[in-house]
DSSP file (Angstrom, degrees, kcal/mol; ACC not computed):
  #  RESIDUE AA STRUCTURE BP1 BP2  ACC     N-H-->O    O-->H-N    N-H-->O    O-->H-N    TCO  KAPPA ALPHA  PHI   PSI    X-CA   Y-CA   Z-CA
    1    1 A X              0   0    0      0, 0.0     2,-0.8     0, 0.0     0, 0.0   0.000 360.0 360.0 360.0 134.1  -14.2  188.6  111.0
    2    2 A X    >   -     0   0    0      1,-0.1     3,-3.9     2,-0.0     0, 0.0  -0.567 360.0-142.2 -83.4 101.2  -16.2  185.7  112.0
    3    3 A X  T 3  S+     0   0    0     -2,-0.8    -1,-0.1     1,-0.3     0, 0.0   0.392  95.6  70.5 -38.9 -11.3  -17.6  186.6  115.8
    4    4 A X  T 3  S+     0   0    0      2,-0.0    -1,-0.3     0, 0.0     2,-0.1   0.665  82.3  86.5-105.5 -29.3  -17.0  182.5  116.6
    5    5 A X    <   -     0   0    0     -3,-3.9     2,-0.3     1,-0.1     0, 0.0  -0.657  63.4-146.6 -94.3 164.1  -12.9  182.4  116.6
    6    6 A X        -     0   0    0     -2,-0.1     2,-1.3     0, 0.0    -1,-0.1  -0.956  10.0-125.6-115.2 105.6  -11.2  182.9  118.8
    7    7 A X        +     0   0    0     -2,-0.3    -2,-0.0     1,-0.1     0, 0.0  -0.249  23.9 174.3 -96.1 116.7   -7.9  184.4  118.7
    8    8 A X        +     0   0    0     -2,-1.3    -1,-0.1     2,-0.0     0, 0.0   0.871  40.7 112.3 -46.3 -70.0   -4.7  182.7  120.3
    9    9 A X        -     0   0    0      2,-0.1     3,-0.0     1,-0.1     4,-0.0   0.362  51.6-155.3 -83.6 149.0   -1.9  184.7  119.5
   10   10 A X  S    S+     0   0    0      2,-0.0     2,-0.3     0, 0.0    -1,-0.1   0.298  85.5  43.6 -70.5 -26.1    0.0  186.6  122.7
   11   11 A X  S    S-     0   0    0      0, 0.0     2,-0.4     0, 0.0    -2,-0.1  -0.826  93.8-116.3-141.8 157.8    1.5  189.5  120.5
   12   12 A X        -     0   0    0     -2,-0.3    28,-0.4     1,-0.0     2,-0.4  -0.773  40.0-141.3 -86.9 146.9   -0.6  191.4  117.6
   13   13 A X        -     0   0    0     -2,-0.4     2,-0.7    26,-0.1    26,-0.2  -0.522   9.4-140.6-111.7-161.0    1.5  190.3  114.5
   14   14 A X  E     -A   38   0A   0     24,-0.6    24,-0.9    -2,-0.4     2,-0.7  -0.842  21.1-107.6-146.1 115.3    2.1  192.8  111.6
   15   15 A X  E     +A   37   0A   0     -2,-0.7    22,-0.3    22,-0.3     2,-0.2  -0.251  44.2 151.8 -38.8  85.9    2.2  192.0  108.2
   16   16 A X  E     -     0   0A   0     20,-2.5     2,-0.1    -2,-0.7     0, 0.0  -0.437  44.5-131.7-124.2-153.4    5.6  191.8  105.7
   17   17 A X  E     +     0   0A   0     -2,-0.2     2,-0.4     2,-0.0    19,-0.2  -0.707  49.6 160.8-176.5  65.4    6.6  190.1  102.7
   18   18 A X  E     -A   35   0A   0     17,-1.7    17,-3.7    -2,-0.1    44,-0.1  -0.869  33.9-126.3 -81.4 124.1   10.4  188.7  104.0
   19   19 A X  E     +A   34   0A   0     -2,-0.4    43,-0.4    15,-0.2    44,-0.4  -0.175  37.0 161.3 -46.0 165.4   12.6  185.9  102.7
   20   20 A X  E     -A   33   0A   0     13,-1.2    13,-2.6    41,-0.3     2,-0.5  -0.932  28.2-143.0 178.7 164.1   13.8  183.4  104.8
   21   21 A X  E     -AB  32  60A   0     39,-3.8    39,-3.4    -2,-0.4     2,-0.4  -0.989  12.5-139.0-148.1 157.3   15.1  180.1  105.0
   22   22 A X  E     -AB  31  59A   0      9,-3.2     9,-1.4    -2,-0.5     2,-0.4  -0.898  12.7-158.6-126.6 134.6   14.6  177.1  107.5
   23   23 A X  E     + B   0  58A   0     35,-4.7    35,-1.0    -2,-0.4     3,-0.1  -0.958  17.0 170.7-120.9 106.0   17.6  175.3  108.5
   24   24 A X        +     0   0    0     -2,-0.4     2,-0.3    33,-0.2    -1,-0.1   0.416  67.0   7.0 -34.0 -45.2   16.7  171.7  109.8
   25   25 A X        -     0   0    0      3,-0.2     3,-0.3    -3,-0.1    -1,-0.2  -0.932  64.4-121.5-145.0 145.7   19.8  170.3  110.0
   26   26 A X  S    S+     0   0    0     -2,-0.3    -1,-0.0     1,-0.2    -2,-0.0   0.945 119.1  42.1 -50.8 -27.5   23.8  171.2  109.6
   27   27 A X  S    S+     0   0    0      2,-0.1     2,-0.3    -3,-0.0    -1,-0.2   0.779 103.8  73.5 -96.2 -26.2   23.8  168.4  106.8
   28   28 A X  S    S-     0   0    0     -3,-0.3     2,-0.4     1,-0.1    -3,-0.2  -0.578  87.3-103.9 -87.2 154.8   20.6  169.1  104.9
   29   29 A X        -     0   0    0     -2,-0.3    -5,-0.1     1,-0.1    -7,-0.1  -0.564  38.3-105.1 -52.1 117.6   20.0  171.9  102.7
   30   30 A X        -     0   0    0     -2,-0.4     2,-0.4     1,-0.1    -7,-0.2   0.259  27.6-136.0 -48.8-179.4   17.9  174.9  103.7
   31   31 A X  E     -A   22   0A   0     -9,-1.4    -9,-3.2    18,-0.0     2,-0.7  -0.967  21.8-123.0-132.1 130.4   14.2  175.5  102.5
   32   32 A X  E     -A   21   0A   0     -2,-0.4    16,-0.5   -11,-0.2   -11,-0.2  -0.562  30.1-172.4 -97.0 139.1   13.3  178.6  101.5
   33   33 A X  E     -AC  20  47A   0    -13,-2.6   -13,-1.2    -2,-0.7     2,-0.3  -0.370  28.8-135.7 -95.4 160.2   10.3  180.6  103.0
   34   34 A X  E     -AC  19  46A   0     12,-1.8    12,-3.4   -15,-0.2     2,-0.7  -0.965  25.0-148.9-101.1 122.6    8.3  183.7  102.5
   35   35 A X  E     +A   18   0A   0    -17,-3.7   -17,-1.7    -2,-0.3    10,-0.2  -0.854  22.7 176.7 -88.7  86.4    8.0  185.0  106.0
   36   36 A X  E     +     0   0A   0     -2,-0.7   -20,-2.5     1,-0.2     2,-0.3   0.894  58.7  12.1 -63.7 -42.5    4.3  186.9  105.8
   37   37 A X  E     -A   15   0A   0      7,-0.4     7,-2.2   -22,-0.3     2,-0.3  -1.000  64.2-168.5-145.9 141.4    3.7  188.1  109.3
   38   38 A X  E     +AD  14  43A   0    -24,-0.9   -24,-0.6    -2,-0.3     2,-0.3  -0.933  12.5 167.8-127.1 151.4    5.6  188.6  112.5
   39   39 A X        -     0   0    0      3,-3.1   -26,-0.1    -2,-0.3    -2,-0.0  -0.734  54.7 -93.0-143.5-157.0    5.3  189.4  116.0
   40   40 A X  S    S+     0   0    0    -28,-0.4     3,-0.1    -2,-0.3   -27,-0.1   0.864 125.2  43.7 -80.1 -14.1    7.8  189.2  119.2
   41   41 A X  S    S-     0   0    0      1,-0.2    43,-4.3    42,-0.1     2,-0.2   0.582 123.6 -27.8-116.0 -10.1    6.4  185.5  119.9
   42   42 A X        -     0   0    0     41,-0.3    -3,-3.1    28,-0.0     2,-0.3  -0.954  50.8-118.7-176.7-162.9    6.2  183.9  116.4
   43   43 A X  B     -D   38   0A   0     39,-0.4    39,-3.6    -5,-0.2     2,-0.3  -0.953  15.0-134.8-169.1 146.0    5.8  184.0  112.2
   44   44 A X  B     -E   81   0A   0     -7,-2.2     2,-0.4    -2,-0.3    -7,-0.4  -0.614  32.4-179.2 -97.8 170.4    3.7  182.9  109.6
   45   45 A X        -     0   0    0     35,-1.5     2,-0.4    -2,-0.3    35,-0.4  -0.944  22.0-152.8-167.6 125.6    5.7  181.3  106.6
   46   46 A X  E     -C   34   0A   0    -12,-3.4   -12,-1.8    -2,-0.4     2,-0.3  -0.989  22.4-146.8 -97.2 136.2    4.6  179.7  103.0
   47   47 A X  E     -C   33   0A   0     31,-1.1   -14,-0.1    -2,-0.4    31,-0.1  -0.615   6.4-138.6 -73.1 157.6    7.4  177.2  101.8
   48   48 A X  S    S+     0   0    0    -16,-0.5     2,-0.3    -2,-0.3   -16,-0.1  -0.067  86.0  56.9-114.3  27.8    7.9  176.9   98.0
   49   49 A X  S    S-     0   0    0     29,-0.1    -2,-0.2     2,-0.1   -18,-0.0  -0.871  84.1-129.3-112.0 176.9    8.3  173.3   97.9
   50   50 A X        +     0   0    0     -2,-0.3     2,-0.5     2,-0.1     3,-0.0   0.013  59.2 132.6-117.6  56.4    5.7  170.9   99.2
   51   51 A X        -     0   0    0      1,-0.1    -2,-0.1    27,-0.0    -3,-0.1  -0.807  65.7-109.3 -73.0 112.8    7.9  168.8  101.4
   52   52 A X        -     0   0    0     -2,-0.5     2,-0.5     1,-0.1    -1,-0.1   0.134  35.5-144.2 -53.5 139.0    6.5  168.2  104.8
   53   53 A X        -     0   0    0      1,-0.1    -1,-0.1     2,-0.1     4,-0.0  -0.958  21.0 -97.0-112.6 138.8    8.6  170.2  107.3
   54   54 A X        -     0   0    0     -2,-0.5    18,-0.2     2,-0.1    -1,-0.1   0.454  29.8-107.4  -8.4 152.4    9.5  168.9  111.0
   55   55 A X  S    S+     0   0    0     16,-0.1    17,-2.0    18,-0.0     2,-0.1   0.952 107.8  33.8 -63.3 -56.4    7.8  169.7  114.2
   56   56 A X  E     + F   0  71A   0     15,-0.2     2,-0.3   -32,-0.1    15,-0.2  -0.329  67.5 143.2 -97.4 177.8   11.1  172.0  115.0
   57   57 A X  E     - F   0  70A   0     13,-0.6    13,-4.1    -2,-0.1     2,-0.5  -0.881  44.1-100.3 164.7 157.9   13.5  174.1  112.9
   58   58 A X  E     -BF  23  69A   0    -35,-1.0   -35,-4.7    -2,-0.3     2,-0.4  -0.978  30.2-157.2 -95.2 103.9   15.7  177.3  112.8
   59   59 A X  E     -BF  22  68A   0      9,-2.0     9,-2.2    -2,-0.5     2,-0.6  -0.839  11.7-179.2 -90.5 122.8   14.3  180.3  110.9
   60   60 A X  E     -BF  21  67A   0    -39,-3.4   -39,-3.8    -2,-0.4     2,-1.0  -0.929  11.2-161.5-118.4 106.4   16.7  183.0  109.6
   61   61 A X  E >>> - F   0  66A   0      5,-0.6     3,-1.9    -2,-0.6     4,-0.8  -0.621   5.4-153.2 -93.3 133.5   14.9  185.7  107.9
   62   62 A X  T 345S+     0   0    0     -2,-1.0   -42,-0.1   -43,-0.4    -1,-0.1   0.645  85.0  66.2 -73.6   0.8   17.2  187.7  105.6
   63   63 A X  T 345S+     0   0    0    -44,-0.4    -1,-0.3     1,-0.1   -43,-0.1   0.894 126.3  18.7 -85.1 -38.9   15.6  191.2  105.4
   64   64 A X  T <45S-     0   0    0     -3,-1.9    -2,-0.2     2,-0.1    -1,-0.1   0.505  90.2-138.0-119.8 -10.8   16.5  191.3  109.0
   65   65 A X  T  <5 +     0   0    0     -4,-0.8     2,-0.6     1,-0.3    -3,-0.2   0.510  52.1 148.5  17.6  52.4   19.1  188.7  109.4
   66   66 A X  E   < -F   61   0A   0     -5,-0.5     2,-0.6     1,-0.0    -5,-0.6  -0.505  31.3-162.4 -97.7 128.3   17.2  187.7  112.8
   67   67 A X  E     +F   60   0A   0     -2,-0.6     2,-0.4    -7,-0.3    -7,-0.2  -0.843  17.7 173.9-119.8 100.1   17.7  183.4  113.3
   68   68 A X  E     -F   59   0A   0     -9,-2.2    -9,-2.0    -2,-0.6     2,-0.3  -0.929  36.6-117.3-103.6 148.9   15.0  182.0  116.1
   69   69 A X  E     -FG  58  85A   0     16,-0.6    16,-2.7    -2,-0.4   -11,-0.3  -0.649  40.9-156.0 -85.4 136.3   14.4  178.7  116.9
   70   70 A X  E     -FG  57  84A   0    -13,-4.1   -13,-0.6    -2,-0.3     2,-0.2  -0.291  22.1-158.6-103.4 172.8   10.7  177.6  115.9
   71   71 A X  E     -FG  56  83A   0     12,-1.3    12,-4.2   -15,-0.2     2,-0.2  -0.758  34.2-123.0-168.7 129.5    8.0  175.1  116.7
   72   72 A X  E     - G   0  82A   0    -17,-2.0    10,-0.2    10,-0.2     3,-0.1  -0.569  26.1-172.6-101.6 129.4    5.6  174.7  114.1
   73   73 A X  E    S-     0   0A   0      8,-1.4     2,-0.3     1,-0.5    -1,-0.2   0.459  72.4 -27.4-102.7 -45.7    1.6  175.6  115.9
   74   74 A X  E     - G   0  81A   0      7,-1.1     7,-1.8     2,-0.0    -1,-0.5  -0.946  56.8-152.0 176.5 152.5   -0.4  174.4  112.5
   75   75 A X  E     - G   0  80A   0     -2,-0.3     5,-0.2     5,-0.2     2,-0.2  -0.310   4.1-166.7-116.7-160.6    0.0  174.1  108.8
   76   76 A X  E >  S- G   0  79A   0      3,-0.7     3,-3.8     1,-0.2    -2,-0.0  -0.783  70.9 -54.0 173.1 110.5   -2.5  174.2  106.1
   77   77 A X  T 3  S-     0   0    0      1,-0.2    -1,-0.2    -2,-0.2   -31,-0.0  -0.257 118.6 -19.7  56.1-117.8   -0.7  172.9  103.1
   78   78 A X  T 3  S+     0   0    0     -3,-0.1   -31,-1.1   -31,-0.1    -1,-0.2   0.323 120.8  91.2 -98.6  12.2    2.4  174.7  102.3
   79   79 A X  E <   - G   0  76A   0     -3,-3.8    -3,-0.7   -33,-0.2     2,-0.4  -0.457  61.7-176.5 -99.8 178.7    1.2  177.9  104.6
   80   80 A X  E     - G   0  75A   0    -35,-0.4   -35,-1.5    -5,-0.2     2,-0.4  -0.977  25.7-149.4-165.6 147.9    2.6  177.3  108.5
   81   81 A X  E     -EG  44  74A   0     -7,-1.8    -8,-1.4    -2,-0.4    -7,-1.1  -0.968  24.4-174.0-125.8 134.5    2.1  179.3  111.6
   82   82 A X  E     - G   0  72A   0    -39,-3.6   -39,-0.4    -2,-0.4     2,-0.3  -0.899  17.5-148.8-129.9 139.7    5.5  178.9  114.1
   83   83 A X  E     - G   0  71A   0    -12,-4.2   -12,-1.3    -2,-0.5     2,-0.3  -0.738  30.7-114.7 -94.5 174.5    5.9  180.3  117.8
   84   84 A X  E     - G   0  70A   0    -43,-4.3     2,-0.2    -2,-0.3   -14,-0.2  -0.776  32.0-146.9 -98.6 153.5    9.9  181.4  118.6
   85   85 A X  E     - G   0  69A   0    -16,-2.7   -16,-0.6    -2,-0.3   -14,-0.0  -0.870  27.6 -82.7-111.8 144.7   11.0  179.1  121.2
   86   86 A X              0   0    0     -2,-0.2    -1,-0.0     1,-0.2   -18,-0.0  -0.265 360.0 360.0 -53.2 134.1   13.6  180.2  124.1
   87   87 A X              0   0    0     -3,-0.0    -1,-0.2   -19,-0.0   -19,-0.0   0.362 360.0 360.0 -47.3 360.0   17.2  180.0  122.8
């Protein structure tokens, strides 16, 4: 690990390999994620398309059936870093 970053994050996160899907609106059609890493305060996610996704959004990941409401911290392509926001 490179001694110059600096690390943000509030909670340590922990590494899985979860489905998920991000629900955007009641009228559109989900997109589905891989949910790589989680912690109590957020999730990393790859989408499988590369259509830009919205500032905000609703994550349901299905291994766990957990739905939080998100806010998108930084992307890097299709890869995405999200905090949970209060319900």
């Amino acid at each position: 690990m490179q001694s110059g970053l600096k690390e943000r994050r509030l909670a340590a996160r922990r590494r899985v390999f979860y489905g998920g899907e991000i629900f955007i609106d009641s009228e559109l059609p989900s997109v589905d994620c891989h949910v790589k890493n989680v912690s109590s305060g957020g999730a990393g996610i790859v989408i499988q398309s590369g259509e830009p996704l919205p500032s905000q959004f609703d994550l349901v990941i299905r291994k766990t059936d957990e739905r939080r409401h998100a806010v998108v911290k930084w992307n890097c392509g299709r890869q995405f870093g999200i905090a949970y926001r209060p319900d």
